[in-house]
Structure formats: C-alpha cells, structure tokens
C-alpha positions in Angstrom: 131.4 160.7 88.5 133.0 157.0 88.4 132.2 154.4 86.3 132.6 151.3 86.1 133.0 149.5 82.4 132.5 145.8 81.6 132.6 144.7 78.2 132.1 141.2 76.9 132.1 139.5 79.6 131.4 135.7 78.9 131.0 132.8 81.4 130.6 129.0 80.6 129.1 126.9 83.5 129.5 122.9 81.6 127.7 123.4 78.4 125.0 126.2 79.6 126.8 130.1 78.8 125.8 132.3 81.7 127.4 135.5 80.2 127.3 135.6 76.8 129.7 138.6 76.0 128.0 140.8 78.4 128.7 144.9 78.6 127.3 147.6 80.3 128.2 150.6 82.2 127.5 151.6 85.8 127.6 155.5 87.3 127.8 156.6 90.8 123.9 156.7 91.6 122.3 153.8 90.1 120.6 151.1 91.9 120.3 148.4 89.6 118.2 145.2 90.4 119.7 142.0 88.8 117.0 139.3 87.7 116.4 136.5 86.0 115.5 132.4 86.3 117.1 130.5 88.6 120.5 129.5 86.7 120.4 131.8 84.6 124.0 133.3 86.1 122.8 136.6 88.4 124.9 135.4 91.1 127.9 134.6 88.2 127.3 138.1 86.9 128.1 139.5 90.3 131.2 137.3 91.0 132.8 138.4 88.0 132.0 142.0 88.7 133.4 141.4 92.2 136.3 139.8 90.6 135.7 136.7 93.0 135.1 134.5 90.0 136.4 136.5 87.1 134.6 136.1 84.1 136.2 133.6 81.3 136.7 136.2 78.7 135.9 139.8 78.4 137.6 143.6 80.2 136.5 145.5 83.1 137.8 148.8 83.4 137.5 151.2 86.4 139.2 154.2 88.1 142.4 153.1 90.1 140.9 154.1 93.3 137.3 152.6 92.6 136.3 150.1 95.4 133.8 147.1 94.9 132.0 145.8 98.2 130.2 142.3 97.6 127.8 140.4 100.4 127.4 136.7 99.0 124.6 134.7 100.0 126.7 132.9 102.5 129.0 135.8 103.3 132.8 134.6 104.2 133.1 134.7 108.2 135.6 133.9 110.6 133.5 131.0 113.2 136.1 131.9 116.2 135.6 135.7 116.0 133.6 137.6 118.0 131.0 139.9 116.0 132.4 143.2 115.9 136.1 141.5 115.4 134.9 139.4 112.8 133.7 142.6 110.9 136.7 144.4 111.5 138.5 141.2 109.6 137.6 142.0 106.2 140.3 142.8 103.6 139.0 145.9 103.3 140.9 149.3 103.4 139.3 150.5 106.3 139.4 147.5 108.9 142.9 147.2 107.5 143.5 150.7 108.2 141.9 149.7 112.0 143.8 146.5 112.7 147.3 148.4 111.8 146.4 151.3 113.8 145.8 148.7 117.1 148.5 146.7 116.3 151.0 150.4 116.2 149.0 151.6 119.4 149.6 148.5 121.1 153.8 148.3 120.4 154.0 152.7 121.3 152.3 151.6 124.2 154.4 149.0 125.2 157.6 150.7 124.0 157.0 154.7 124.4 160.8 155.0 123.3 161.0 153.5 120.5 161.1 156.7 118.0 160.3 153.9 114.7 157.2 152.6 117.0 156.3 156.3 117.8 156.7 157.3 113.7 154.8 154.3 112.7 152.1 154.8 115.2 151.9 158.8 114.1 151.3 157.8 111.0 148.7 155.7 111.2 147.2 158.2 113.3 146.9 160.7 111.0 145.6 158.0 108.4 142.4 157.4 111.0 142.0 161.3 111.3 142.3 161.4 107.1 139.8 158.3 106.4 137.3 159.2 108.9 137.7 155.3 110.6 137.3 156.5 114.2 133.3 156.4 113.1 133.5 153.1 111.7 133.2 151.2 115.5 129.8 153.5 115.6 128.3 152.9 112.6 129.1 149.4 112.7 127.1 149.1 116.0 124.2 151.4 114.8 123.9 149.4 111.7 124.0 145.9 113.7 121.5 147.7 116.0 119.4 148.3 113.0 119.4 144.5 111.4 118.6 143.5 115.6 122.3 142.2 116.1 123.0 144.3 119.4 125.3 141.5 121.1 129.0 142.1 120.0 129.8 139.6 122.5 128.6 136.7 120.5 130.9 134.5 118.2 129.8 134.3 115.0 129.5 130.6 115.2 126.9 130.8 117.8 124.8 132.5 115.4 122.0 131.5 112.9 122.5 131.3 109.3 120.2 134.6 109.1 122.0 136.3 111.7 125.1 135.9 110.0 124.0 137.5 106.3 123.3 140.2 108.4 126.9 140.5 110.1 128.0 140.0 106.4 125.7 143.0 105.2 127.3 145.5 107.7 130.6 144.3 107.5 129.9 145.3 103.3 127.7 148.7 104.0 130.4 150.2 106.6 132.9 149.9 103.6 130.4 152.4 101.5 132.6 151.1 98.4 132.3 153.1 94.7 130.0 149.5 94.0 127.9 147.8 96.4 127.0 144.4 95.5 124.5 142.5 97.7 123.0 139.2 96.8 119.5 138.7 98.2 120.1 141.0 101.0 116.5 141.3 102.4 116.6 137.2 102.7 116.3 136.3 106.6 115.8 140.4 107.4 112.3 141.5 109.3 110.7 144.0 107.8 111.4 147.1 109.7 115.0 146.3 108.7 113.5 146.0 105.4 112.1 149.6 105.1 115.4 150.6 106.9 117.7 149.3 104.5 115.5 150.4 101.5 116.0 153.9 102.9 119.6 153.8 103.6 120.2 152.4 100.1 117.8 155.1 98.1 120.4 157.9 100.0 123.8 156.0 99.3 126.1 157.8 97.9 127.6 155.1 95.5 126.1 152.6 93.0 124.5 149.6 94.2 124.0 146.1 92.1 121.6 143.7 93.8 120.0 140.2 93.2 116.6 140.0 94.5 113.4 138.1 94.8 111.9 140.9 96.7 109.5 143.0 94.4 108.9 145.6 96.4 112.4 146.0 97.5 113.0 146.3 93.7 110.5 149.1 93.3 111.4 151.0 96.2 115.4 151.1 95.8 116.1 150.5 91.8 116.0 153.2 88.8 117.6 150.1 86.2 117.0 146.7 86.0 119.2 144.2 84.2 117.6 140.8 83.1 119.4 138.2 82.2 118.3 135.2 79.7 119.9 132.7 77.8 123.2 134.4 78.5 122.5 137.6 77.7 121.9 141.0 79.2 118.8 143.3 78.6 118.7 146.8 80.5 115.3 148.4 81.2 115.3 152.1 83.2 113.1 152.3 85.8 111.9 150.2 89.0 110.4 146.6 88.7 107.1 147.7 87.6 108.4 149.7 85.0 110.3 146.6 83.8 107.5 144.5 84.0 105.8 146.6 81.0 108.9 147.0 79.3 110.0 143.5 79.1 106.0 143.2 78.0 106.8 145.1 75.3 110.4 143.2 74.2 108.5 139.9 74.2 105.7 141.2 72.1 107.4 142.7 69.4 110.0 140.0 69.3 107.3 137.2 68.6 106.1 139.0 66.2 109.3 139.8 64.1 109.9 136.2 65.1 106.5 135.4 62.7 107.4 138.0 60.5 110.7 136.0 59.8 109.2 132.5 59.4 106.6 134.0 57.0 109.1 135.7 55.1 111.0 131.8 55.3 108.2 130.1 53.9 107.7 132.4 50.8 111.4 132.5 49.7 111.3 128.5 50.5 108.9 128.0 48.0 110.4 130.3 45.2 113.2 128.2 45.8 111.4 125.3 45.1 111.0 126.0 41.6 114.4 125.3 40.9 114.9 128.3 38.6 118.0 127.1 36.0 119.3 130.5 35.1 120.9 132.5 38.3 121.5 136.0 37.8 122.9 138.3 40.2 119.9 139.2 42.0 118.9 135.3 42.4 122.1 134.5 44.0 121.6 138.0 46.9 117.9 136.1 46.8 119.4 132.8 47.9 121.8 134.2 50.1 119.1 135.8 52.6 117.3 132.8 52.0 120.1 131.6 53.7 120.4 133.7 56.2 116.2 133.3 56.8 117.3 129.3 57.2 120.0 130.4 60.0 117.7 132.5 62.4 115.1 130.1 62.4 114.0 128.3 66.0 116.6 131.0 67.6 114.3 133.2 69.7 114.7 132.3 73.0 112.5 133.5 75.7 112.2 132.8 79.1 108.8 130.3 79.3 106.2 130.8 82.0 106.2 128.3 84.9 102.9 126.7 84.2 101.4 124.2 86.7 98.9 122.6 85.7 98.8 119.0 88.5 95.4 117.2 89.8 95.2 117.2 93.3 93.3 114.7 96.0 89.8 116.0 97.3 89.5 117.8 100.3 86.7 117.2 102.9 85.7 119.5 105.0 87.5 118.7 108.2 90.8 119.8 107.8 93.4 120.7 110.9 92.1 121.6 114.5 94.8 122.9 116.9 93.4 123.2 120.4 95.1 124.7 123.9 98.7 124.1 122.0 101.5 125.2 124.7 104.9 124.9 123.7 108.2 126.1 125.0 111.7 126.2 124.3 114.4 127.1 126.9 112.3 128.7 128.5 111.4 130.8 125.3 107.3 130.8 125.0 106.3 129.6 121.5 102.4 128.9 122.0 100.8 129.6 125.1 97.2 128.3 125.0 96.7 128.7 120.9 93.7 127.2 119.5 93.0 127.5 115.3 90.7 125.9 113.0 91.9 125.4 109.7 89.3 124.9 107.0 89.1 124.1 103.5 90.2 126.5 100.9 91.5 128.8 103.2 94.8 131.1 102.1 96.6 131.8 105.6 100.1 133.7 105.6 102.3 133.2 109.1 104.1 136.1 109.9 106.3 138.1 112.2 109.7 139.2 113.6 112.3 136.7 113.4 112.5 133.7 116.2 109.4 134.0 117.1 108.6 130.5 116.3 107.1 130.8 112.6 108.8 127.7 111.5 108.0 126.0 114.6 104.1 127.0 114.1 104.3 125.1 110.8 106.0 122.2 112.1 103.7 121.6 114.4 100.8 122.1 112.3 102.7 119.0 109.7 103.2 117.0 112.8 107.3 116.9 112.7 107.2 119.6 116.3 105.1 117.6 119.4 103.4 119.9 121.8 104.2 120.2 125.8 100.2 120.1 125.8 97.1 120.6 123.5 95.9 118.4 120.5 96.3 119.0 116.9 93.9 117.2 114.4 94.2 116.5 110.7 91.1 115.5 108.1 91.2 112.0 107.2 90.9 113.9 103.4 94.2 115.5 104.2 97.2 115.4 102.0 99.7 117.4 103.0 102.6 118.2 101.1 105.4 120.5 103.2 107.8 123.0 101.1 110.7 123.4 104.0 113.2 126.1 104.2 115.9 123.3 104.0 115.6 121.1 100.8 115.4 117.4 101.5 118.6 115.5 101.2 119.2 114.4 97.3 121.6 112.3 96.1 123.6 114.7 94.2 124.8 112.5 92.0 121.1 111.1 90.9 119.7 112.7 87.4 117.2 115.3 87.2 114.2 113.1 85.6 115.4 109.8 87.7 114.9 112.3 90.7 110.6 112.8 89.7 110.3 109.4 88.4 110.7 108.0 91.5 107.5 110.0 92.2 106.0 108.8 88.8 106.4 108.3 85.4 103.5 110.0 84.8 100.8 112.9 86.4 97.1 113.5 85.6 97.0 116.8 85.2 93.8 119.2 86.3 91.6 118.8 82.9 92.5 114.5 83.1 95.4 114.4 80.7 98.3 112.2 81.7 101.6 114.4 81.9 104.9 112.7 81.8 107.8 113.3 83.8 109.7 115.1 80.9 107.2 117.4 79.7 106.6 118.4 83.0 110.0 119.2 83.3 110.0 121.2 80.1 106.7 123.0 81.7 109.0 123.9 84.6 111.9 125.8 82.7 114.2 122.6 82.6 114.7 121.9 79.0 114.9 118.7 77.4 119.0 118.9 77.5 119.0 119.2 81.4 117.0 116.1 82.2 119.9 114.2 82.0 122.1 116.5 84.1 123.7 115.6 87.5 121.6 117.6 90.4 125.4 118.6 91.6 125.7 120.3 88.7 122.5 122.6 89.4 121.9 126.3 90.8 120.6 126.8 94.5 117.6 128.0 93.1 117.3 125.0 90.3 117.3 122.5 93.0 114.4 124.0 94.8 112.8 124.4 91.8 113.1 120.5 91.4 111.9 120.0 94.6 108.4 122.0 94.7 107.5 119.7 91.6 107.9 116.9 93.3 106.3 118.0 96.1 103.3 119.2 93.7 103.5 115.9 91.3 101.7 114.5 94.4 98.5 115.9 94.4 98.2 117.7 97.8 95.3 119.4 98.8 97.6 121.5 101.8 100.4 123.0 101.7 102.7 124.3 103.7 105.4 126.8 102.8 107.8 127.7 104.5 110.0 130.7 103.2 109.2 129.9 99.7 110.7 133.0 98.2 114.2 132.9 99.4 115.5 131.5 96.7 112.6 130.6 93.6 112.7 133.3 90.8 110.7 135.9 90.3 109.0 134.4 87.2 108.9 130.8 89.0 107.2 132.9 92.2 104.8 134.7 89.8 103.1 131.6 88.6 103.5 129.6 91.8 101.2 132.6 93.3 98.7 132.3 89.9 99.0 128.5 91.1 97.8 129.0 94.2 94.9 131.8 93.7 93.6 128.8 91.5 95.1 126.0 94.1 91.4 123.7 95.1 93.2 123.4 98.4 94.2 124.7 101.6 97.8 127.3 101.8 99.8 127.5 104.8 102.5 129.8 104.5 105.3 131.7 106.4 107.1 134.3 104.8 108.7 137.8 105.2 107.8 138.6 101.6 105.5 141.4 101.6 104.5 140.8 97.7 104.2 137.5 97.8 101.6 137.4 101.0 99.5 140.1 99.5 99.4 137.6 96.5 98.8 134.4 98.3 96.7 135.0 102.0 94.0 136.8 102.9 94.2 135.7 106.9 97.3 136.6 108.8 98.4 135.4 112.1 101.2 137.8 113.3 103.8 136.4 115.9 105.2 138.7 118.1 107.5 136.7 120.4 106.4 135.3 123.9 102.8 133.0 123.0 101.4 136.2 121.3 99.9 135.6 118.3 97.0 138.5 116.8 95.2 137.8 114.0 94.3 139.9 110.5 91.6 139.2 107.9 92.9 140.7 104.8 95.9 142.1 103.0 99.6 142.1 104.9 99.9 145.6 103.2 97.3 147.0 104.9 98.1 145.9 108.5 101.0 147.3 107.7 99.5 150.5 107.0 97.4 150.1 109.9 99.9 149.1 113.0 103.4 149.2 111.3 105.7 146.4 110.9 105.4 143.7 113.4 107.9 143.3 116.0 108.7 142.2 119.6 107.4 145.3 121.0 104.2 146.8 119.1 101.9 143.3 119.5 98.6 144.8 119.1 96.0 143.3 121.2 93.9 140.5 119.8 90.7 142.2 119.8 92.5 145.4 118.7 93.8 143.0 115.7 90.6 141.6 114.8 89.2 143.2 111.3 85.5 144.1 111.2 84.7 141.2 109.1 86.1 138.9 111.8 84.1 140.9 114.5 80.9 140.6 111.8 81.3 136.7 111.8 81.5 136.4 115.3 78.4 138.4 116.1 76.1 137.6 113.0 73.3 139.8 112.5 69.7 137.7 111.8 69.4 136.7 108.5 67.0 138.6 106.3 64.9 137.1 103.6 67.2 137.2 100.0 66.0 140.0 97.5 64.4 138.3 94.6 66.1 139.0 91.2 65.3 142.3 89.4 63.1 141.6 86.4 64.8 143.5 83.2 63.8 147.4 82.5 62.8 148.0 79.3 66.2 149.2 78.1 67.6 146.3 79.5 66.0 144.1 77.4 66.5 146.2 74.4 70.3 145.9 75.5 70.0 142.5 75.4 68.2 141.7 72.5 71.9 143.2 71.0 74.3 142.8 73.0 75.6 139.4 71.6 76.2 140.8 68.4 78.0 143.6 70.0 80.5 140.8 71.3 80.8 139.4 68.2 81.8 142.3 66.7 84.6 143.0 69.2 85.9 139.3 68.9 86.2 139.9 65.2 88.1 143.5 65.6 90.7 141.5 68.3 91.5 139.1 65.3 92.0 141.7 62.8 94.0 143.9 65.2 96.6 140.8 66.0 96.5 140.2 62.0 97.7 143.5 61.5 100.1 143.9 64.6 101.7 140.5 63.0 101.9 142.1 59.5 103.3 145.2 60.6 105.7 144.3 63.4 108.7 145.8 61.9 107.0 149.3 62.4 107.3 149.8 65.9 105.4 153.4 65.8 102.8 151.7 63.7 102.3 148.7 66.5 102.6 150.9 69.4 99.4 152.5 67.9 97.8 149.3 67.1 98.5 147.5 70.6 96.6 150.6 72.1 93.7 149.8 69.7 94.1 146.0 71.0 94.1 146.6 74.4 91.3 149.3 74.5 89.2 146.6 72.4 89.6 143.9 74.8 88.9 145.8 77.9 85.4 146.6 75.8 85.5 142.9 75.0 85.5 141.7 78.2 83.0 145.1 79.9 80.8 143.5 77.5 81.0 140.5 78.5 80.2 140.9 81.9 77.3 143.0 81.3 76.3 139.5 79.1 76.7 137.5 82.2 74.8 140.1 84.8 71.6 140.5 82.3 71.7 136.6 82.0 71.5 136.3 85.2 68.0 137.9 85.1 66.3 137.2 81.9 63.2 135.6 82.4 62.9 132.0 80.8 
C-alpha cells in the first residue's frame, strides 16, 4: 500500500495563514473530500500537495515511483490543439510515453534502415506493450463519451469554459495516478455524468483528494473528510453526513471547554486580586497557569454561521407572466411557444442537460435576452435582484466595505434594526481585519461571497440564481438555502446541484434541448427516482411530467363545506388542564442539563451521556409543545 506523508505544511497568503503546519497521511483507497469557507486555503492545500505551489515550509514524503494527478479549476490547456491532442500533451508519463513512440514510428517509417531509428523505435515498442498505453486512445474517447465530449475534431479553444474542465478531467483520470486530485470536478458536469463519475471514483484503484460543494457527491464517493479553519486541519472518517455530526460534536465540546476556561480565568483573576504578600512555591505554579489561563483567552476560533438577516420590498401579487416566448439561436430551438406564470412566493428550480438554454431562460425572465416573439411581464411590485454565473466587473483595486457602501451605509434588517455595512460584513464571515483589504487580494469564492450581499443589501423580493453553488461554500450555501426557505419572496434558480434544489424549489421545469421544457411539482430527487437524470434523449412528455397535484389543480373537485372544529374529549381537557406545567417542567430540565454539560465538559463520557439526555428532552420539549398548539386550537373560549 503507498502512502503519501505531509507534515507541517504551512502557507501564508498576505497576513491570513492558510496552512498552519498541516500533516496527515493518505493510503491507496481513500477518498477524501476537502472543505471549508471560501479562503480558507482548500485549493492552496491541493497545490502544495500537487507540488504546483509548494507549501512555504513543511516535508512531503512519498514512494519514488508515486504519481500525483491534479485537475485545477481552470485546467492548463493548449487553445490550438485539437481535443484528443491536447490531452495527449500533458507531462505525464503516459502521453509522454505516446508522443515518443509517434515521433520513433514516424523517423522508422521514413528511414526503415536506419538500425539507431529501428532500436529506438523497438524500444519504445516494448515500453507501449509494458505500460498498457495502446488502451489509453480508448479510454480517453470512452471517458470524453461519458462527460458528452464526443467531437475530437474540435480545438479546444472553440469550446466552453465547461467543456474544457471536462477535457481537463479526462486528460487527469486516464493518468489513474497513485493521487488524484480534482478541484470541484462535478462543476459544469450534467448529472448522469455525475452518477458516472461518482461510480468510476468509488472503484478507483488509487486515492482520490477532492474539493467540493456538491453534498451528495461527498456522501456518495468519500470515507474521510478533511476541514480546514483558521489554518488548520481537522480529519473526520466517514462521508459528509457523518462529518456533519462529528464536526457537531468538535464545536460543542470545544465551547464548552472554551467556558470552562474563562470560568476557571475569572476565579484565579480574583484570588489574584488579593494581592497575597507572601509567595510560596505553590502560589508562584498558581500564578503561572494563571498565566497561561490569560494566554488562551479569546483564541477559539470557529468558523461563524452565514446569517442573513436583510428587509426586503413587498411583493404584490402580480409577479412575471411569460406568454408564447419563441426563441432561437443558430438555428438551435430555445423556447418554442413557452408560456409560465410566475407568482408570489413561489420556489422554482430550472434544470436540465447542459446547453439547453437554462441561462438563457433566466435571462429572459430578468429582461437582459429579447424574444423572436411572445411577451414577458413583470409586477410593478417587482424587485429583482439577479445572482449571475459571471460576477459583475469590480474594480479590483476598490476595498471590501467601499465596495457595499456604495450600496449603503447602512440596511434595515427583517425585525427594523438598522445594520451597518461592517457588521454585516462580520455576519458574512469577513472579519473586521478584511474590510480594508484590496478585492485583488480575495479568493474566487470570497468575491462571490461579496457580491450576493450586495445583491441582498437591496431588498429584493425575486431572485434569480443562476449556478449559485459553483463556487459559495458549503457553510455559506447552507444558510443561503435556510435564507431562502424563510426568503418573503419569489426564487428563481438554475442549478445542477441536486442538494441544493431539493433545499430550495419545490416546482421544476426540466429542459431537455429543442423548445421542450416538462414540468415537476415537488422534489428534484424524486423525479429523479421517477424518470432518471434528464437528458437530450429521455424528455418525458408534459402530461407524462405533470405530478398529481398539478393534475388536482387543474381539474378541481367542488368544494365541500369545511369540518367544524372538534370540541375536546374529556381526556383532552384533562390533558390540557396540565399540559403547561408539563412544559415548564421540560424548559427547566433543558437549563439544568446545559448547566451540567458546561460544568462537566472536560468529561467527555460524562457529556456524551448528558447531550443524549438534552436532546431526548427537547424533542419532548418541543412534542409537547405542539400538542399545546393543536389543543389550543380547539379549546372552547
């Protein structure tokens, strides 16, 4: 089994340490998922790893023959290649092995009597029988075939930035290195490709390191997770949900050891407040870990919770009403004779195989894409705000808080309260030393970060998202998706993300390519359980993708007369007459259960008992206090 060793690795970005002397080990078999807030260095972890940006201090040791492969999020390409030959360019040992076999075939052919020609081109020969290359032309095309790249023909600069990650990812998966490191590999990919390159992962043969956004590709493919926070490295074992809990875990306990500590602060602060004149030996060890209490003070760090918390304009209840929308490109059929109506509060998801005209769809509905024919009306209520897969042009040499106060100085928040610029910044995981920071000097992700608060700062009640997960963080994603189940608004969003539309849209319009467009009431996961991953070929018809409920709400049954309420049984009201003082109870065994996990939190058996205790009592807590609610409901005045 080979491993690969890196120990104390450190990386200093201006004054924020990525790597913070970072070491771990990785065997043949992992599958570790790499995550973490934007900035926080996942891509710098996996350059120094790759040894395209070594780290600034800190050993890696491997076997002499161990091989690394690495797809970047804008893999390295040759624009005046042809596909296939651009692939076969790599450095690596095998297209290597290719181009000096061609190159020997090629000067035998043209000089069958030159003996050093025919020696050299023997060789090589035997090296293509040895390495098993004579495969790699096939696998190559089967793999392209697989991420819909078919046409060899094509140069690479004639394709899209999407089409080109995925010439990048087979150039890095026909290697099948020791290491295969792939950063956001499922961004731009449709989902059958998806589930196929979860599958051919889950039976590679090496290890595989990848940075992700996509939670289910995390739970399907990893068994470790690495996260990294404030430049350092935590390892959980197990798939994304299993991290999820763990990390649960690591957070609780360290707050409470965190509380523990300032406790302990406060006591010895005040013994040493009284000044004692005499110091013996033990005083001295006393004001020593005083000391020491002094130092670790303010130094847990955790990564905070996005929380958006912005007002937002009222929405009336005309909203957007396309009608008869054509629209072509090229000859390429985008719309043919769409018609929707968009209503308020409504959480729609836009979906499908790629060029199909997603994008385009949402352009149309903001108004920046005209149609060949049809109408599309907006509310007069309507404030649209537009999250595009290309960040708007900012001057990168404008500060962070300059950037939003050209917005405002200020925000009214959703409870009235008047938010400035800076804590909102703080709210959005840019701490108070970054607000002065140059926006050159910020991640990918950062930037788009910045730019969905401004967006947000002013008070839509639509929006349109377009890709929003290819590059936020998980934990930024995560709240932006509590955000939005709470958003007084309507969503609009396309997205390949299977997580995130099961989160955020409960109506789907699926494009298949050529005007066809069927619709879905309910989760993506379960039309995908139901007709498979959409694609150019298996457009289901649009009755055929109608749910019940939709079929319901065309044809409405007669209205019959509303039950009156249930007058309370007997035993109700006996329930009832206690059922307060049953809460009260609970509320008061939740306080004393958090006293005690606080006082005990350096007995980790002890609080794994007691967090049991707490989380059975609130789930009784909160049992009880819907049954409160339901029996309210009925209790005669």
């Amino acid at each position: 089994m080979k491993q690969f060793r890196a120990e104390n690795l450190t990386s200093i970005y201006g004054e924020k340490t990525l790597l913070d002397h970072v070491s771990f080990l990785v065997e043949t078999g992992d599958r570790i998922g790499v995550i973490g807030v934007n900035g926080s260095g996942k891509t710098t972890l996996l350059n120094a790893v790759s040894g395209v940006v070594p780290a600034d201090s800190g050993t890696i040791e491997t076997p002499n023959d161990y091989s690394i492969g690495y797809l970047k999020q804008d893999p390295d390409l040759d624009e005046d290649k042809k596909v296939l030959d651009a692939i076969f360019s790599g450095a690596q040992p095998v297209f290597q092995l290719i181009r000096d076999y061609e190159a020997a075939l090629e000067a035998y052919s043209a000089n069958p009597e030159d003996v050093k020609a025919e020696q050299r081109f023997t060789k090589l020969q035997s090296q293509m029988d040895q390495d098993d290359a004579w495969l790699a032309e096939s696998e190559v095309k089967s793999i392209l075939t697989q991420l819909h790249l078919p046409d060899l023909d094509l140069k690479v600069s004639q394709l899209s930035g999407g089409q080109k990650k995925r010439v990048g990812l087979a150039q890095v998966l026909i290697q099948a290195p020791d290491l295969l490191l792939l950063d956001e590999p499922t961004n731009h990919l449709d989902f059958d490709s998806i589930a196929w390159l979860e599958k051919y992962l889950s039976e590679y043969r090496g290890a595989v390191m990848t940075v992700t956004h996509d939670r289910y590709f995390l739970d399907h493919v990893t068994n470790r997770i690495f996260e990294l926070s404030f430049g350092h490295l935590y390892e959980y074992t197990g798939n994304y949900q299993a991290f999820v809990q763990a990390k649960a875990e690591r957070v609780a306990a360290s707050k409470v050891a965190d509380h523990k500590n300032e406790q302990m602060y406060k006591k010895e602060l005040a013994w040493m407040k009284t000044g004692a004149k005499a110091r013996s030996t033990k005083q001295k060890a006393r004001e020593n870990r005083f000391s020491e209490l002094a130092d670790q003070r303010g130094t847990l760090q955790l990564d905070d919770e996005v929380e958006v918390s912005l007002g937002q304009s009222r929405l009336g209840k005309k909203v957007i009403n396309v009608e008869h929308a054509d629209l072509a490109f090229d000859g390429r059929v985008i719309l043919n004779d769409f018609n929707e109506l968009i209503q308020a509060n409504e959480r729609i998801g836009i979906t499908g195989p790629n060029g199909t005209g997603k994008s385009t769809l949402l352009n149309v509905i903001a108004g920046r894409q005209k149609l060949d024919s049809g109408i599309v009306e907006i509310g007069e209520t309507v404030k649209m705000a537009f999250y595009t897969q290309q960040t708007e042009p900012i001057p990168e040499d404008k500060r962070v808080i300059e950037y939003l106060s050209d917005v405002a100085e200020a925000i009214v928040d959703q409870d009235g309260n008047r938010v400035s610029v800076s804590d909102l910044l703080e709210q959005f995981l840019f701490p108070s030393m970054m607000h002065g920071t140059l926006i050159r000097k910020l991640s990918g992700g950062e930037k788009r970060r910045l730019y969905l608060l401004k967006l947000l700062m002013q008070a839509p009640n639509v929006l349109l998202l377009d890709e929003p997960t290819n590059d936020l963080d998980i934990s930024t994603l995560t709240v932006l998706e509590d955000y939005l189940q709470k958003f007084v608004g309507t969503v609009i969003t396309v997205s390949h993300d299977r997580y995130f539309l099961d989160k955020v849209a409960d109506k789907l319009l699926i494009l298949h390519g050529g005007g066809e467009i069927s619709r879905y009431n309910g989760l993506f996961s379960d039309y995908l359980k139901q007709y498979g991953a959409p694609t150019l070929e298996n457009a289901p018809s649009r009755q055929k993708a109608e749910t019940p409920q939709k079929e319901a709400k065309a044809n409405p049954a007669p209205e019959a007369d509303k039950p009156k309420k249930k007058k309370l049984t007997w035993a109700e009201k006996k329930e009832w007459e206690t059922i307060e003082d049953e809460i009260a109870q609970l509320e008061t065994k939740v306080t004393e259960l958090e006293t005690a996990m606080v006082e005990n939190g350096a007995d980790f058996s002890k609080l794994s008992i007691l967090q049991h205790d707490f989380d059975e009592t609130n789930q009784s807590l909160e049992a009880k206090m819907n049954r409160w609610e339901e029996l309210s409901e009925r209790i005669e005045d």
